[in-house]
C-alpha positions in Angstrom: -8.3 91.6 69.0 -11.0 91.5 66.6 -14.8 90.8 66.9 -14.3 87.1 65.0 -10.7 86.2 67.4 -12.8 87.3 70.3 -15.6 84.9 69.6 -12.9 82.1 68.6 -11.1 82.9 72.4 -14.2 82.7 74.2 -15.2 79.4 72.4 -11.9 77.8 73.0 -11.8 79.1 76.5 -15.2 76.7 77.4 -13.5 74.2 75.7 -10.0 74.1 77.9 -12.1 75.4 81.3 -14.6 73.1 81.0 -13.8 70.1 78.8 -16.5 70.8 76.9 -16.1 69.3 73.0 -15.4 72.2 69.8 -19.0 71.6 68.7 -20.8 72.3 71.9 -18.7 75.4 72.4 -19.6 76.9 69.3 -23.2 76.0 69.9 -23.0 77.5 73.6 -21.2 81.1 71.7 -23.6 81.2 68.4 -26.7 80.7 70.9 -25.5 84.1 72.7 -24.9 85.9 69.8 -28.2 85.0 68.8 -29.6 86.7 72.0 -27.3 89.7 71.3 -24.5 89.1 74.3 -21.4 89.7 71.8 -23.6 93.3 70.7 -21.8 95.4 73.0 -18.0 93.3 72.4 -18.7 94.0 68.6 -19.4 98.3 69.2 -16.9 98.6 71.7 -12.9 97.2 70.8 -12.1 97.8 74.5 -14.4 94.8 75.7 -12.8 92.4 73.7 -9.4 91.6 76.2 -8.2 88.3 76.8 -9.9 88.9 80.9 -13.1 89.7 79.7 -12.8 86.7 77.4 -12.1 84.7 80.5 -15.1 86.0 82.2 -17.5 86.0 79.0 -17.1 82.0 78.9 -17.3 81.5 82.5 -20.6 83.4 82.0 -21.7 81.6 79.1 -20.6 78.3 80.2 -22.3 78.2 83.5 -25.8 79.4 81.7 -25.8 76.7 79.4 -27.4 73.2 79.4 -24.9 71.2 79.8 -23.5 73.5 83.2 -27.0 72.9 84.1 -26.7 69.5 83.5 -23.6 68.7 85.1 -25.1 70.2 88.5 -27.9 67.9 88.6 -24.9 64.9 89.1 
């Protein structure tokens, strides 16, 4: 898959895994690309598999705030 269709998997991954609304989902994706997680996904075609998509948002999901928060419950 492409860069952009692995960013839009990932995204709606956290959103059917974690019940997490669209907008949150793309704030939780746009904050790692902003600290350069995708970098390596965008280089290297072979990292972009629906698995690794699976495990990205797990990742991503369970790093942001709102994992964070959800734990404090």
């Amino acid at each position: 898959m492409t860069y952009e269709e692995y960013l839009d998997e990932v995204t709606t991954l956290i959103v059917e895994k974690y019940g997490v609304d669209d907008a949150a989902a793309i704030k939780i994706v746009v904050a790692a690309q902003d600290k350069d997680y995708f970098v390596a996904h965008d280089d290297n075609a072979a990292m972009r598999t629906l698995d690794r998509a699976h495990a990205d948002a797990r990742t991503l999901y369970q790093a942001s705030p709102l994992a964070k928060a959800q734990r404090r419950k």
